[in-house]
C-alpha positions as CSV (number, residue, x, y, z in Angstrom):
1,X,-28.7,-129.3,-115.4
2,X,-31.7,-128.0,-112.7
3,X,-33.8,-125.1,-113.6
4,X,-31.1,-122.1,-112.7
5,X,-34.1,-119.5,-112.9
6,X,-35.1,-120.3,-109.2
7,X,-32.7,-120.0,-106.4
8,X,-29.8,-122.1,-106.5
9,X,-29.9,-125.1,-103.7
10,X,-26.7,-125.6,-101.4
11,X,-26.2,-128.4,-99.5
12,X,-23.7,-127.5,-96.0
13,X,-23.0,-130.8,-94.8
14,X,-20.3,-129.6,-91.6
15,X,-19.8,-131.2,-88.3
16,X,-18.5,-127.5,-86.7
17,X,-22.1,-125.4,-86.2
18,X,-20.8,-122.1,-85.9
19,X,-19.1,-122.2,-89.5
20,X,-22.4,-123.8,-90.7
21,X,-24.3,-121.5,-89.5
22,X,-22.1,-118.5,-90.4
23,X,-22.0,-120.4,-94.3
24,X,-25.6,-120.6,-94.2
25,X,-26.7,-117.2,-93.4
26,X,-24.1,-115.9,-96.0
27,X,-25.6,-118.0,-98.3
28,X,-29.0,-117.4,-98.1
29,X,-27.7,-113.6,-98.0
30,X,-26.3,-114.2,-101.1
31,X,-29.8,-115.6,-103.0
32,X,-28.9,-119.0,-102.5
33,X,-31.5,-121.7,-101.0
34,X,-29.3,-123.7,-98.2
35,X,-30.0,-127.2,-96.2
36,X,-27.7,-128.2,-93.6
37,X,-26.3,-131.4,-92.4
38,X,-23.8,-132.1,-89.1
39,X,-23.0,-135.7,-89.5
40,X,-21.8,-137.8,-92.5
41,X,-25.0,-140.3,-92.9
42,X,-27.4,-137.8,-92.7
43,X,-25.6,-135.4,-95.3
44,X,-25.4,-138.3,-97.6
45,X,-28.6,-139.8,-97.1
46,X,-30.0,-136.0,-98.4
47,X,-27.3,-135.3,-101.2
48,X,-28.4,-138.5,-102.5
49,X,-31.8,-137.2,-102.6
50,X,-31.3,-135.2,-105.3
51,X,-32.7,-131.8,-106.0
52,X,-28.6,-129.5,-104.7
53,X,-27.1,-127.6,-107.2
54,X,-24.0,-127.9,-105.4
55,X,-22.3,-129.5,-102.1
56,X,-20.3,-127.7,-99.6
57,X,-18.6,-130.8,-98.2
58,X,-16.3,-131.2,-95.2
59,X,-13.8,-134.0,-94.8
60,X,-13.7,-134.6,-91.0
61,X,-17.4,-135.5,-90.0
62,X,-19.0,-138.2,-87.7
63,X,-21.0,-140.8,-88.7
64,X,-19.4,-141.0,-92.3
65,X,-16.5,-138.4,-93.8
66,X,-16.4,-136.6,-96.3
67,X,-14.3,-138.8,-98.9
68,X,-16.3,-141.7,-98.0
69,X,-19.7,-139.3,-98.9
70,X,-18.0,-138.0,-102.2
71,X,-17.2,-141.7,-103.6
72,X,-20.9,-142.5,-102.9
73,X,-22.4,-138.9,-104.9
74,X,-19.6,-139.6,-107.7
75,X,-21.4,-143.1,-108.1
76,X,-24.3,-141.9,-108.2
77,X,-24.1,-139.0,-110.2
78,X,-21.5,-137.7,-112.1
79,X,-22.5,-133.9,-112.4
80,X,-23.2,-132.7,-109.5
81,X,-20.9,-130.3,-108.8
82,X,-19.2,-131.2,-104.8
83,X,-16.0,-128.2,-103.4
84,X,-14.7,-130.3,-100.1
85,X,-14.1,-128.5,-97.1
86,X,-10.9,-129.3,-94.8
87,X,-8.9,-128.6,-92.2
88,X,-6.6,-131.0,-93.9
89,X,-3.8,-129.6,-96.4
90,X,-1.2,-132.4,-96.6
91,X,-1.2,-133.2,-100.4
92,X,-2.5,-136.5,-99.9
93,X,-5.6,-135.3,-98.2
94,X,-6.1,-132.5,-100.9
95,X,-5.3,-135.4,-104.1
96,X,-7.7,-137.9,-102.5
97,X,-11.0,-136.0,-102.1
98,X,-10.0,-134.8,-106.0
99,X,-9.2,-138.2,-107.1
100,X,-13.0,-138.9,-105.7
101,X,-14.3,-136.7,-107.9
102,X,-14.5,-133.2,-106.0
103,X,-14.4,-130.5,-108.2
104,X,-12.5,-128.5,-106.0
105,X,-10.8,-127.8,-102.3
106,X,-11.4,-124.8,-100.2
107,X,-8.7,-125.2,-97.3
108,X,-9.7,-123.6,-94.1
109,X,-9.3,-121.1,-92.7
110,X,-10.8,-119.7,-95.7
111,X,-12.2,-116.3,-97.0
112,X,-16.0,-116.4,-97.1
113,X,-15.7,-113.9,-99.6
114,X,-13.4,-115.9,-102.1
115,X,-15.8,-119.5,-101.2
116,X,-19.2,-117.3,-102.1
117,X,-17.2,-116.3,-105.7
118,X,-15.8,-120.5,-105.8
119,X,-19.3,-121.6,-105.7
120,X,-20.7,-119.1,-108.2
121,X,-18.3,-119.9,-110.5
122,X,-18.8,-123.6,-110.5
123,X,-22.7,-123.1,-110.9
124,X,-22.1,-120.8,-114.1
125,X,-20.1,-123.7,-115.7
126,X,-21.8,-126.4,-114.8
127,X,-24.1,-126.0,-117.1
128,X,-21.7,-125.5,-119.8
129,X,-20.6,-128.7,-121.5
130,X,-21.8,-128.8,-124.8
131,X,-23.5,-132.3,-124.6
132,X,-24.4,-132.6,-128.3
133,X,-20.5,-132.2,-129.1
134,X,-19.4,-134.9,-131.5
135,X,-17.3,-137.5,-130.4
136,X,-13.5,-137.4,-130.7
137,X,-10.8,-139.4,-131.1
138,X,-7.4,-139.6,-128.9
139,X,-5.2,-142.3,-130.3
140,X,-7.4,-145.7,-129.9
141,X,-9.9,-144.0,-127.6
142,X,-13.1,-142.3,-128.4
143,X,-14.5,-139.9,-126.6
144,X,-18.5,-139.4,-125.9
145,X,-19.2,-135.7,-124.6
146,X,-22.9,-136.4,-124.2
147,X,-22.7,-139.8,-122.0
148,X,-19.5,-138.8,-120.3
149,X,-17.8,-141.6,-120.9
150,X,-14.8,-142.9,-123.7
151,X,-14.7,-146.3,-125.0
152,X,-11.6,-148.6,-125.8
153,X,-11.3,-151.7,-127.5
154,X,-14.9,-152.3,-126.2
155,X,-14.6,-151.3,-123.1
156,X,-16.0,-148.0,-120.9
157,X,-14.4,-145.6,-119.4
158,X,-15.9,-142.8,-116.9
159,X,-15.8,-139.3,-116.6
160,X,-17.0,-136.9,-114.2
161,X,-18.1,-133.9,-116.2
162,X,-15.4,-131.6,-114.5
163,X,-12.9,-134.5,-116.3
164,X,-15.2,-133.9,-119.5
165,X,-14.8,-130.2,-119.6
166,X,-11.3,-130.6,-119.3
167,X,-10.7,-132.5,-122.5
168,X,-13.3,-130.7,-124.7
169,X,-11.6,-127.3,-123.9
170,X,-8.7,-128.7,-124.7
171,X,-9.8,-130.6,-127.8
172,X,-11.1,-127.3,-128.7
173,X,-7.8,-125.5,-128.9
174,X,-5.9,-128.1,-131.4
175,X,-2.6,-128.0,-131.1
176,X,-2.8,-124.6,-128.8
177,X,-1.1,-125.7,-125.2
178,X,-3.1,-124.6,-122.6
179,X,-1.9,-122.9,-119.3
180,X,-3.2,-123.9,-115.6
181,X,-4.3,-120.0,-115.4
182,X,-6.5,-120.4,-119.1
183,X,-8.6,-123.6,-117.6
184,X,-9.2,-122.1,-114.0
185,X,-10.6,-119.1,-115.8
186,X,-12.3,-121.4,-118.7
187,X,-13.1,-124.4,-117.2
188,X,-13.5,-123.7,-113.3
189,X,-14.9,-119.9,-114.1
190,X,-12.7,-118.5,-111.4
191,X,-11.4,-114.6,-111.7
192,X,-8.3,-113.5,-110.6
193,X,-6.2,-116.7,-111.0
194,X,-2.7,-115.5,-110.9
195,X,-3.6,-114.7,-107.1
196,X,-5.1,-118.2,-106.7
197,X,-3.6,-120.8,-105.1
198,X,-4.6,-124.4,-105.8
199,X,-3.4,-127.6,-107.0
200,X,-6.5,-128.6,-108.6
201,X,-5.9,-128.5,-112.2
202,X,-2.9,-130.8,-111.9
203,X,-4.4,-133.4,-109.7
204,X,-7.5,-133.5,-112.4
205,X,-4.9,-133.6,-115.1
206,X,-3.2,-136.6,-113.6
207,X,-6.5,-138.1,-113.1
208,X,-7.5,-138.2,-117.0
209,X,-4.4,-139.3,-117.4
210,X,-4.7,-142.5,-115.5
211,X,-7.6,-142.8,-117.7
212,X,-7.1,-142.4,-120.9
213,X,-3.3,-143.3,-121.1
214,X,-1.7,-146.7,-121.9
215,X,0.7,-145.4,-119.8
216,X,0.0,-142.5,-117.4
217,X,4.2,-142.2,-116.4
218,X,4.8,-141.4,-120.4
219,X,1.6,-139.6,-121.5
220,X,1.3,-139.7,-124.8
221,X,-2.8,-137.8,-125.5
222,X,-2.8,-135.4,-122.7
223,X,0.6,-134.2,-122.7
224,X,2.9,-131.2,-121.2
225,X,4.0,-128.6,-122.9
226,X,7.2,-126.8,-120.9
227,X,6.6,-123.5,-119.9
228,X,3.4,-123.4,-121.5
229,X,0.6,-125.8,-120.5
230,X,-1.2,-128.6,-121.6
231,X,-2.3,-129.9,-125.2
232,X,-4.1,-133.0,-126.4
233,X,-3.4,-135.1,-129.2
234,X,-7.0,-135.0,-130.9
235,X,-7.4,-136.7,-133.9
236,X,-10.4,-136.7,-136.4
């Protein structure tokens, strides 16, 4: 993770100038050190520059959008923290940009209030995966904290560290189901979850599962507990 002990750096990448501008001076307000971007090739050409903390990303942009930008980041790097911007909140919309590796969705209109406290949170957890974790075992597959990744019969398997978090959190808590409320507190860092509404946690959940089960229809690893949450079958 980047040297926290200087400012944090944003990259804004929004097509609509008066909500960048209004997000940049509230960041900046806030300690935060903020570059801008109006179109999609520009914005990528930058995040891909390296050096952000964290993207602001909007989905409707000229030039490139913003799912199209997020596929090219999560390819590139696999940390960076990205929370997509949209107008958009048909389900589809809101599962795709996730699916792509966002680590959350503000939709607008949104408080600026609540998206200064989003942010925050993210950057106090993304430093927070303990890479020299041991690997772990879920039924033939082994997980590898430290390279984000799994293996299977030989072959690789991905994780963006949001996915990462979410399985050593829950590998922590053995046999311990895990609510939606536990890993937006634990695992996001957001406050005041019972008042937050999001569909993030289940759309990463489905995710992993398309991952790391045989069969993601009858999960048989990352599994749901009724009423209560979400365990993992962690062995060894």
């Amino acid at each position: 993770m980047k040297d926290m002990k200087t400012k944090p750096r944003l990259l804004i990448i929004e097509d609509e100038e008066a909500i960048l501008q209004g997000l940049a001076d509230v960041f900046v307000y806030n300690g935060y050190e903020v570059e801008t971007a109006v179109e999609g090739i520009s914005g990528l050409e930058m995040a891909l520059q390296g050096g952000y903390h964290l993207i602001l990303l909007d989905i409707m942009l000229p030039g490139l959008d913003g799912f199209s930008i997020c596929n090219k980041i999560r390819e590139a790097d696999r940390h960076l923290p990205i929370i997509m911007l949209t107008a958009k909140t048909s389900e589809e919309d809101i599962i795709e940009g996730l699916q792509l590796g966002a680590d959350d969705y503000v939709p607008k209109p949104f408080s600026v209030r609540e998206l200064v406290a989003r942010v925050a949170a993210v950057l106090r957890r993304s430093g927070k995966l303990h890479t020299d974790m041991q690997a772990f075992s879920l039924g033939d597959l082994v997980i590898h904290p430290e390279r984000l990744s799994g293996t299977r019969n030989g072959k690789e398997i991905l994780f963006t560290r949001r996915e990462l978090e979410i399985l050593v959190y829950l590998s922590s808590h053995g046999t311990r189901p895990v609510s939606r409320q536990e890993l937006l507190r634990e695992v996001w860092g957001y406050a005041n979850v019972d008042y937050l509404e999001t569909r993030t946690v289940d759309i990463h959940v489905a995710k992993l599962r398309r991952k790391i089960e045989k069969d993601s229809s009858q999960p048989q690893l990352l599994v749901t507990v009724r009423g209560e949450g979400y365990q993992l079958k962690v062995q060894g």
